[in-house]
N, C-alpha and C positions, 0 to 999 in steps of 0.2 A: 428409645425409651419405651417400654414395656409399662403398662399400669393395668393394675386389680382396679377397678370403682363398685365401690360397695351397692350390691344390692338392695332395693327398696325402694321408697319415693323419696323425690328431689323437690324444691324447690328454686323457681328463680328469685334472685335475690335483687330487690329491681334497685337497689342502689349501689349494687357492684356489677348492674351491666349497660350495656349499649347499643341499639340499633339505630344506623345511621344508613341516609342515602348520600348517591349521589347523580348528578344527571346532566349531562350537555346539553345546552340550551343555544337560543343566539346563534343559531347557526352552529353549534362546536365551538365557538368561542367564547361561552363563559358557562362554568362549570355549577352547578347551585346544588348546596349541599345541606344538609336537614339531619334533626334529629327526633329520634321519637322518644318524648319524655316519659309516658304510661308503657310499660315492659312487665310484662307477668309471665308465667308459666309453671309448669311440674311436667314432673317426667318420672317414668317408672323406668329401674334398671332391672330384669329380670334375670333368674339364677343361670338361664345360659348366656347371659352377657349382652344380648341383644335389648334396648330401650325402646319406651313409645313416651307422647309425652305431645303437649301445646304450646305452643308461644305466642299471645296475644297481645299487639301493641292498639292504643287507643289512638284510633283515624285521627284525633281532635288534636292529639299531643303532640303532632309535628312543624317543629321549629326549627325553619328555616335564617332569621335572623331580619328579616323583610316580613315585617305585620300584612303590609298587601297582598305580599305575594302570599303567605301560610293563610291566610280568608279565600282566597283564589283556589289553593289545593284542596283545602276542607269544603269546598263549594262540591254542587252538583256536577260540574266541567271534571275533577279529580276522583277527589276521595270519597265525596259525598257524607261527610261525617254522620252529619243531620238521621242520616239514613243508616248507613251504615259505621256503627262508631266505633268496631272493632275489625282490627286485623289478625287475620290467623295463620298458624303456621302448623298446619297439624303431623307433629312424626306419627307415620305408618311404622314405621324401622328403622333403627340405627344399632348399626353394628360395628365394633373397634377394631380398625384393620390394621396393618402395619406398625402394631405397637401405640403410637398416638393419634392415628387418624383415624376419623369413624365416618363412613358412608350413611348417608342420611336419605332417607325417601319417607316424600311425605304430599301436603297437599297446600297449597297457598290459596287462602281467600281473603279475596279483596273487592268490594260493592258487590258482597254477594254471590261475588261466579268464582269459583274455585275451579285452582289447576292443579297438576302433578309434578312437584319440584324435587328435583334431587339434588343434593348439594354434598360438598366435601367438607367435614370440619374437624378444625384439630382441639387434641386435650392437649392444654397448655399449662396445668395443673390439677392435680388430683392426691385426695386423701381420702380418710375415712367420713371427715365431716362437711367437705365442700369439693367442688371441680367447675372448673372454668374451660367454657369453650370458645374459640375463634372461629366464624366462616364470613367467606366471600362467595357472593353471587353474584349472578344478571336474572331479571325479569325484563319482558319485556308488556311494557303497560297497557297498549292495545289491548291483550290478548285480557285482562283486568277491565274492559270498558273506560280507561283512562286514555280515550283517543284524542281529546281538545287540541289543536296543536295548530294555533292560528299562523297565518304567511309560512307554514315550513320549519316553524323556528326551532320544536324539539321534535329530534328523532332519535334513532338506536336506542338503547339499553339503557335501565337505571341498574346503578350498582347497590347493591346492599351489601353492611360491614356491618357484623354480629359479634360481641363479645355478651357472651351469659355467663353469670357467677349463679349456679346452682350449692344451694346447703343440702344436706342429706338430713330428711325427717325420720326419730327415731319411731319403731315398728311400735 
């Protein structure tokens, strides 16, 4: 599948999208999985095809489904909301390779310290007035100051699953 996306700025449309984690805990035996309610963003698609653009989720809005546990993450040990109440994802570049898939590089902060994250994501629709994108990642949270990690009990990688419904804002 091959797609034109209309040049301009985009909007994220925070009721047609989704960033969710997910992270083994417990040893690896029990999976805990979160969603971030506050989802924002814009994105410029510029005339050689290439986008930049931010994705900001609100530290505070992550809902895990365990009231304890989501005061735990938003505490100073995690996310540190208090402090830091936004997460960011800022596209350096993204360009449409193989028809639907766009190579992303960009930068992730989170309490503050930002890293250089590159990611794969696919167009999974697109027109003139909206497009929707899909990515899967790993971060891993140390390297974010989110090292807490009493008896052992979480290690490896959190996964993050992005779906964003961007509208095209007319010029």
């Amino acid at each position: 599948m091959t797609v034109a996306v209309e040049t301009g700025l985009w909007q994220v449309d925070p009721a047609a999208s989704a960033v969710t984690l997910r992270h083994k805990t417990f040893w690896g035996l029990v999976t805990v999985k979160g969603t971030f309610a506050a989802v924002a963003g814009q994105g410029e698609v510029r005339p050689d095809g290439t986008a930049t653009g931010t994705v900001t989720l609100g530290a505070a809005s992550l809902d895990t489904k365990h009231a304890k546990r989501d005061a735990h993450l938003r505490s100073a040990d995690f996310l540190d909301a208090d402090n830091h109440p936004e997460i960011t994802f800022t596209v350096e570049g993204a360009e449409l390779r193989d028809g639907d898939t766009a190579q992303v590089t960009g930068r992730l902060t989170v309490r503050g310290i930002s890293r250089p994250q590159t990611l794969t994501a696919r167009l999974v629709q697109a027109d003139a007035d909206a497009l929707s994108l899909e990515a899967e990642f790993t971060v891993d949270r140390e390297q974010f100051g989110l090292g807490w990690n009493q008896l052992g009990m979480i290690r490896g990688l959190t996964t993050i699953t992005t779906t964003l419904r961007f509208t095209h804002t007319p010029s």
